[in-house]
Residue frames as qw, qx, qy, qz and C-alpha x, y, z in Angstrom:
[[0.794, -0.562, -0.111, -0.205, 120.60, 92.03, 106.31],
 [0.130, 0.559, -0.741, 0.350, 123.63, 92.09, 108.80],
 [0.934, -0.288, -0.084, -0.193, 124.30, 88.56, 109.82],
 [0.893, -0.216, 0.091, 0.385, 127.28, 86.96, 112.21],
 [0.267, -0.691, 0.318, 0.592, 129.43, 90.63, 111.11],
 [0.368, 0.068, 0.790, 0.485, 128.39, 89.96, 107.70],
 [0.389, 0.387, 0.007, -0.836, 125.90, 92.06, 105.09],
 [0.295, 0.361, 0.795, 0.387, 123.73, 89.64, 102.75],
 [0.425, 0.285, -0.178, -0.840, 121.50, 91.48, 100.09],
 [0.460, 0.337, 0.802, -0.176, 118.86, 90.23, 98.46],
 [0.081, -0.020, 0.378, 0.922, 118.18, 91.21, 95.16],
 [0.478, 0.184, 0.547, -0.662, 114.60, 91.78, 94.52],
 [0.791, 0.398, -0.099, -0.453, 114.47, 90.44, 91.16],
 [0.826, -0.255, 0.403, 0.300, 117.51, 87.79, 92.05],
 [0.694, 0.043, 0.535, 0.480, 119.43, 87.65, 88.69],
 [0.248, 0.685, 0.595, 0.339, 117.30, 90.02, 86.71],
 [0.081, -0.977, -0.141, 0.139, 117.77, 93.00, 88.82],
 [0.603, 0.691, -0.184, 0.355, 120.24, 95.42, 87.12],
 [0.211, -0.781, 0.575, -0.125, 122.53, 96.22, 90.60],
 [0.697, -0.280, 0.639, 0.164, 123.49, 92.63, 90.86],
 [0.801, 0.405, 0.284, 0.336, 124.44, 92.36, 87.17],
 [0.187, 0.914, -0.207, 0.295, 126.25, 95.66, 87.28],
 [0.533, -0.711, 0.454, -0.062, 127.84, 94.06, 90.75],
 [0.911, 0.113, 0.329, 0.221, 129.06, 90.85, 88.20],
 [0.576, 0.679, 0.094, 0.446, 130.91, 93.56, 86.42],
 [0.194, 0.494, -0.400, 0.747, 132.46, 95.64, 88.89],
 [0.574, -0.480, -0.645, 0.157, 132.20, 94.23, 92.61],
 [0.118, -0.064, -0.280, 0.951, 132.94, 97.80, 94.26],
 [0.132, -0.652, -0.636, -0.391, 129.94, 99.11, 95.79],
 [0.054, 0.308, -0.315, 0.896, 128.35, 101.97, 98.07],
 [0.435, -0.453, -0.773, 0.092, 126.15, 101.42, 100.58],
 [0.004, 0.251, -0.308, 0.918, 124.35, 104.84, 102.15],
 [0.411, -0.538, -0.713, -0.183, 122.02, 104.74, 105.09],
 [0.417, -0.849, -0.321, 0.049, 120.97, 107.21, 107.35],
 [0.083, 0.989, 0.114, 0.033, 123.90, 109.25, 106.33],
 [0.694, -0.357, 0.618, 0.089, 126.01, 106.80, 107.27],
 [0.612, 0.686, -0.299, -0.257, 128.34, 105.87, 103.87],
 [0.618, -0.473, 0.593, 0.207, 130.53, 102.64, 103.42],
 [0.462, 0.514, -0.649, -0.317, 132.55, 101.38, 100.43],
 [0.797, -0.133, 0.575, -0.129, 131.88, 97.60, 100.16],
 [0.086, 0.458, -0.737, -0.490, 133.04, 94.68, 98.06],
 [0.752, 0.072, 0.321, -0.571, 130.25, 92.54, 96.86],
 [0.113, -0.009, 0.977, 0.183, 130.45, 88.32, 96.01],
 [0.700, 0.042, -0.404, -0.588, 127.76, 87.19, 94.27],
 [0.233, -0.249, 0.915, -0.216, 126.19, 83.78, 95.81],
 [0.542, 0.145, -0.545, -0.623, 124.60, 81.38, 93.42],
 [0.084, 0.069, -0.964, 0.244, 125.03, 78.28, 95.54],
 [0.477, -0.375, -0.609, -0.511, 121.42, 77.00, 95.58],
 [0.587, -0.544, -0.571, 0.184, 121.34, 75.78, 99.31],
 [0.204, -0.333, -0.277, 0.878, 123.60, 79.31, 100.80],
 [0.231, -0.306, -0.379, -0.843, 120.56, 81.38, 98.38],
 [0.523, -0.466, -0.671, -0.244, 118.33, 79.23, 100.32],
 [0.421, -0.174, -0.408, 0.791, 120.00, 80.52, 103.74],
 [0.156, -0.048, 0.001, 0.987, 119.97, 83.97, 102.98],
 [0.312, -0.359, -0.735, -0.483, 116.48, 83.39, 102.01],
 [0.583, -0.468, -0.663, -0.034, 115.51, 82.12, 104.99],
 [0.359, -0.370, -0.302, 0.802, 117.00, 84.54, 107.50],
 [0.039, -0.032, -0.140, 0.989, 115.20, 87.12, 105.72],
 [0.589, -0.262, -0.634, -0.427, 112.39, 85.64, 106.14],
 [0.557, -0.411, -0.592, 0.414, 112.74, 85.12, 109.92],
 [0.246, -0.404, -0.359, 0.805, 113.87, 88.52, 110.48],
 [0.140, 0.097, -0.103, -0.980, 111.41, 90.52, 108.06],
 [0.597, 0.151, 0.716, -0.329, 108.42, 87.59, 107.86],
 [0.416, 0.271, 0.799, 0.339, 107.60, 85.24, 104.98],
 [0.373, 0.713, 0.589, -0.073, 104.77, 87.63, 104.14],
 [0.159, 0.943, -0.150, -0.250, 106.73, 90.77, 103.18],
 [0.236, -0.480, 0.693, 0.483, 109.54, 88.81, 101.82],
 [0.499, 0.361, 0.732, 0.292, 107.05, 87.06, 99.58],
 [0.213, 0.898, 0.378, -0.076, 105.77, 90.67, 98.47],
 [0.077, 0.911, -0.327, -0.238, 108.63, 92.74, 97.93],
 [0.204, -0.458, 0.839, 0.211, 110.69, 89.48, 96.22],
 [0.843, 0.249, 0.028, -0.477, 109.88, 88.38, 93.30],
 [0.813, 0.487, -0.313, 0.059, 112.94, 85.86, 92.48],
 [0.734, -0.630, 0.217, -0.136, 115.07, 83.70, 94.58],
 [0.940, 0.259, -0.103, 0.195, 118.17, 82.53, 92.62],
 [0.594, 0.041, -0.341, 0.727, 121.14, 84.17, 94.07],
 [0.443, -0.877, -0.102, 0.155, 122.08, 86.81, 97.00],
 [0.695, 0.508, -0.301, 0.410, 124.95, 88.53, 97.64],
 [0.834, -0.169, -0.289, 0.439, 127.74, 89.37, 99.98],
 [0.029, -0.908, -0.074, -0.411, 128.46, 92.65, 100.97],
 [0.715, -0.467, -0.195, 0.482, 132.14, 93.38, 103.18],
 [0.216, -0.914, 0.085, 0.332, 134.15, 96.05, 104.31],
 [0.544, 0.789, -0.225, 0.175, 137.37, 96.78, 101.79],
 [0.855, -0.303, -0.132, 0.399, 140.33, 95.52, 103.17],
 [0.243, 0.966, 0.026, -0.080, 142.85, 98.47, 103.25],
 [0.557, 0.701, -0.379, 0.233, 146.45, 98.69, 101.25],
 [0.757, -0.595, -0.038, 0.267, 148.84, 97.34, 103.42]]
């Protein structure tokens, strides 16, 4: 979800799912959509109350009911930014 020029994910199994444990090992990621390709760097966010955040915003923008159905686990989120390039 792009918020404030920011990307949050959501894992769908929080901890458990295997891209965010693969992202604890190597924070480079790719991100294709509609053909559209970006190289991102992804933070984990454990912080109980910013999980709770990220939560909630996707919940506002996709509604409680489909975030309760396609999410089954709510313990961390992550960050998603552009690569800064080499100066």
């Amino acid at each position: 979800m792009w918020k404030a020029g920011k990307l949050y994910l959501l894992p769908v199994e929080g901890s458990d799912t295997q891209w965010y444990k693969n992202v604890l090992q190597n924070s480079s990621i790719r991100i294709t959509s509609q053909g559209a390709e970006a190289a991102l760097i992804a933070s984990p966010i454990t912080d109980s109350a910013q999980v709770s955040s990220v939560v909630g915003n996707f919940r506002a923008k996709y509604g409680a009911g489909d975030v309760k159905k396609y999410y089954a686990k709510f313990d961390v989120a992550v960050l998603a930014e552009m690569r800064r390039a080499p100066s």
